[in-house]
C-alpha positions as MATLAB code, in Angstrom:
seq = 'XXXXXXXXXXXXXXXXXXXXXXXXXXXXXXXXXXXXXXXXXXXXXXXXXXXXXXXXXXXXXXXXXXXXXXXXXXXXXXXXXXXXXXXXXXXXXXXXXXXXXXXXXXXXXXXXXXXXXXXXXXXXXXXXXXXXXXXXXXXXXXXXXXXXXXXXXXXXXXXXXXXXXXXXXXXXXXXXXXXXXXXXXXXXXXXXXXXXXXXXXXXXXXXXXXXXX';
ca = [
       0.000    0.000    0.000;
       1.169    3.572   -1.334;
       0.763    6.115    1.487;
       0.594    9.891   -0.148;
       3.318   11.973    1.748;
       2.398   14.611    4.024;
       4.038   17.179    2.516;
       2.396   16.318   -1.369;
       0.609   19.379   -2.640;
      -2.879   19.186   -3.469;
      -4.339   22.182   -5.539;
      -7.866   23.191   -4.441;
      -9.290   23.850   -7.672;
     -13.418   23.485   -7.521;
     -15.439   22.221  -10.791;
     -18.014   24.777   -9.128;
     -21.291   24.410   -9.025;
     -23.073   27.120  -11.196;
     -21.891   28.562  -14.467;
     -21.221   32.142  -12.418;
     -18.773   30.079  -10.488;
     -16.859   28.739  -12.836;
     -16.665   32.310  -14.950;
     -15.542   33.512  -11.976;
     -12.961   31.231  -10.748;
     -11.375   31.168  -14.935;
     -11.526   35.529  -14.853;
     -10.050   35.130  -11.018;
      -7.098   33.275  -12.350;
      -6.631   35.133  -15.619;
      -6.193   38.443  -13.413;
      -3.677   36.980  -11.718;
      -1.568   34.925  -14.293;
       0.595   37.967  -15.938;
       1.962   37.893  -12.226;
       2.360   34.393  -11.334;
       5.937   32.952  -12.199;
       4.131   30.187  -12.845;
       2.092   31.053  -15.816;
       4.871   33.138  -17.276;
       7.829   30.422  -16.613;
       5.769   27.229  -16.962;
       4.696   26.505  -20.974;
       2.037   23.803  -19.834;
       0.405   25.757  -17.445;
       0.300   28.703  -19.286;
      -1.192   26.617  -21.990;
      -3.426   25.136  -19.573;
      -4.964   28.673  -18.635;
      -5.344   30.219  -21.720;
      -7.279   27.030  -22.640;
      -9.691   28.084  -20.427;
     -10.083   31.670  -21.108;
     -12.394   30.688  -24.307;
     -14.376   28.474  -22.083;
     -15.718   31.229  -19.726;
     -16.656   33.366  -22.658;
     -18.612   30.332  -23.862;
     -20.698   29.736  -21.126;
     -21.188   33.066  -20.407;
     -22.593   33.426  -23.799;
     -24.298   30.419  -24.321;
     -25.531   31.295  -20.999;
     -26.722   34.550  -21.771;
     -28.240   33.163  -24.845;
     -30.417   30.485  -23.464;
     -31.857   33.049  -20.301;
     -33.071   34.555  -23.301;
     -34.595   31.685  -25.164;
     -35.971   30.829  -21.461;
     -38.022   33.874  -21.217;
     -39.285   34.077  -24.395;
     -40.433   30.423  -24.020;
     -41.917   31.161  -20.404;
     -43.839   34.141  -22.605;
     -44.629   31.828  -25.178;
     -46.095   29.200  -22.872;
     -48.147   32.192  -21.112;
     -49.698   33.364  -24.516;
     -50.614   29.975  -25.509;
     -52.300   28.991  -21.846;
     -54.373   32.580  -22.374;
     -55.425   31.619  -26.079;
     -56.584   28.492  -24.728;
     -58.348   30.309  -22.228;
     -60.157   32.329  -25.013;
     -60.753   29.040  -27.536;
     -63.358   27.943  -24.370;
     -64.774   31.227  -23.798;
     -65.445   30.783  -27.687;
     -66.448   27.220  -27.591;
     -69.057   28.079  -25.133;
     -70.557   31.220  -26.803;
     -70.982   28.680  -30.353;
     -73.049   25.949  -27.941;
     -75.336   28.554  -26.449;
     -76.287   30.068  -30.067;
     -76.427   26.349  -31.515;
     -78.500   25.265  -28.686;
     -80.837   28.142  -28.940;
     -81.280   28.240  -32.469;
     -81.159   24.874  -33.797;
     -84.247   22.817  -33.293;
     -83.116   19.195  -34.343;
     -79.631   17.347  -34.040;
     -79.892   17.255  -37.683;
     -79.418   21.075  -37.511;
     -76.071   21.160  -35.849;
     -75.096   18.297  -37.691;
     -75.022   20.103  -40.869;
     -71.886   21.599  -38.803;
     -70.353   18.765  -38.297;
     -70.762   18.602  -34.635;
     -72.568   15.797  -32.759;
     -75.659   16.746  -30.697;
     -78.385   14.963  -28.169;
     -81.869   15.690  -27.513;
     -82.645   15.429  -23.642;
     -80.544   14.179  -20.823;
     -77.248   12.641  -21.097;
     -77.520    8.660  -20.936;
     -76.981    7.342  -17.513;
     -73.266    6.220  -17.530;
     -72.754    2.888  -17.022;
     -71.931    0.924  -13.841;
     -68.916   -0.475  -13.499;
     -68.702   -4.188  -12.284;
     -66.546   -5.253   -9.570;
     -63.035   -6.456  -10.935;
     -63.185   -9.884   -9.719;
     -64.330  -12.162   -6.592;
     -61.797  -13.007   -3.314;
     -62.753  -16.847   -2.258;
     -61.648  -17.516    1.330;
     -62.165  -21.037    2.310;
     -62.090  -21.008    5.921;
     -62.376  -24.092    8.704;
     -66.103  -24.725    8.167;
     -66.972  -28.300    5.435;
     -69.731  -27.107    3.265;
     -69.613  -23.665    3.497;
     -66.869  -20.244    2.371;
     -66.588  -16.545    1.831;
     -66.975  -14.990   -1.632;
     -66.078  -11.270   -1.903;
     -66.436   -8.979   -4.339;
     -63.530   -7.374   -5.101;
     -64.491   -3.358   -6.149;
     -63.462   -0.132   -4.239;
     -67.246    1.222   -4.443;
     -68.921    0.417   -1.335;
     -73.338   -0.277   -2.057;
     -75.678   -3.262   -2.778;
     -74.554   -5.864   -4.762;
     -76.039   -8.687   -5.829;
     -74.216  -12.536   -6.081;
     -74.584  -15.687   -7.624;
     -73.379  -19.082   -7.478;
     -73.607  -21.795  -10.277;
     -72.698  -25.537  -10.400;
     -69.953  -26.875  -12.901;
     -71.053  -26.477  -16.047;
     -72.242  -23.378  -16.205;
     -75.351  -22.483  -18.730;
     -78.116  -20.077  -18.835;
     -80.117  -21.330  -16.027;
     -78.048  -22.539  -13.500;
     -77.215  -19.611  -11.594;
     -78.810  -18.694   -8.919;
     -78.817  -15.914   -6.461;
     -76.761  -15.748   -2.961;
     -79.118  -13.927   -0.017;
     -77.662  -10.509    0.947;
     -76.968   -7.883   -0.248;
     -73.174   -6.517    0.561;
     -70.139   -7.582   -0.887;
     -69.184  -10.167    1.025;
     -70.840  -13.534    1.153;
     -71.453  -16.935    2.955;
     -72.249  -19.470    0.587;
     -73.206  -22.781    2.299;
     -75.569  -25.771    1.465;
     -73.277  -27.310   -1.228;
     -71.609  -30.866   -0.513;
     -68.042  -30.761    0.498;
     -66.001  -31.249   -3.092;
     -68.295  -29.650   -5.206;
     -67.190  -27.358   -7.932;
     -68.846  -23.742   -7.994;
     -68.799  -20.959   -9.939;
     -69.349  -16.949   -8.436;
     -69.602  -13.589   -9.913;
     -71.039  -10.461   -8.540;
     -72.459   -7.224  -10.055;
     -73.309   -3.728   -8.649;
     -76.901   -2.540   -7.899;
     -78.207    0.666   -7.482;
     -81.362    2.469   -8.041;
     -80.824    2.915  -11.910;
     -79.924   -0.562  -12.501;
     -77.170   -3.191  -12.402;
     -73.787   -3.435  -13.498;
     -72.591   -6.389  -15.598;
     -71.839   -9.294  -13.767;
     -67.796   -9.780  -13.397;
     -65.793  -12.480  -14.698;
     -66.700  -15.955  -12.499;
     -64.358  -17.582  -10.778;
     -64.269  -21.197   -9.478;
     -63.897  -22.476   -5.989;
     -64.330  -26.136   -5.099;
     -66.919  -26.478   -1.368;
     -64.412  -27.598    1.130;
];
């Protein structure tokens, strides 16, 4: 193992950690070169130093150059969010004429913008995105629940193996989770669950099968 001696000199010289910085630390040195022995004596450094001269006047160019650019994309960006701003105000002033002189959706059609008579269709429900099965201790009987972050009624069915039209048939309750019991222990089932709510029901989600323990 190399150990560095004490007495090795180690120049200080930061990278720096803004652009100013380093302008500054290149003009600091090139004031002070023409009286360094150092710069005057020593070819490589001298070299070294002038290399740098250009460098500073880059960055502080380029520098200067893309502050500019900066603002007049920062302007840009403002102009464009007020124009959009405007475009709505617009939009909005075109649907209350259409709306209070067109009669038919045929009218505004001839525009080519789509129209609706009436109230917008009820959206609709979204099923739950699948069923939990938890077997538990108990022969005959386990937990289904629906797995959906709404909270409500839902409704739940249970079907033998295979499953057609008619064979399912409808758990008691009404929450997501359910008890199903009265099947014999071994017996292969099939569950799904669906949202309710005073508009209607949801499709029923994908079944999943879970053999009666």
């Amino acid at each position: 193992m190399v150990r560095a001696r004490r007495n090795t000199l180690h120049v200080l010289l930061a990278e720096g950690r803004t652009d100013k910085e380093r302008i500054d630390t290149v003009l600091g040195i090139l004031q002070m070169a023409p009286q360094s022995a150092l710069y005057l004596q020593n070819p490589q450094i001298h070299a070294a130093i002038d290399a740098m001269s250009p460098l500073a006047t880059a960055l502080k160019t380029k520098g200067e150059a893309a502050n500019g650019l900066q603002l007049q994309l920062d302007a840009l960006r403002e102009d464009i969010n007020g124009t959009r701003i405007k475009y709505g105000r617009a939009l909005g002033i075109l649907r209350s004429n259409l709306e209070a002189a067109a009669t038919t959706v045929a009218d505004v059609a001839t525009l080519g913008i789509v129209a609706r008579l009436g109230a917008p269709p009820v959206p609709a429900l979204t099923p739950p995105t699948g069923v939990k099965i938890v077997l538990g201790k108990k022969h005959g009987q386990f937990t289904a629940t629906a797995v959906s972050p709404l909270k409500g009624v839902f409704g739940a069915q249970v079907s033998p193996d295979p499953v057609g039209p008619a064979t399912w048939v409808d758990v008691t309750g009404t929450g997501k989770r359910r008890v199903v019991s009265g099947h014999p222990t071994g017996t292969l089932l099939w569950v799904r669950f669906r949202r309710v709510t005073g508009k209607g029901a949801s499709d029923w989600c994908a079944p999943v099968p879970v053999t009666v323990p």
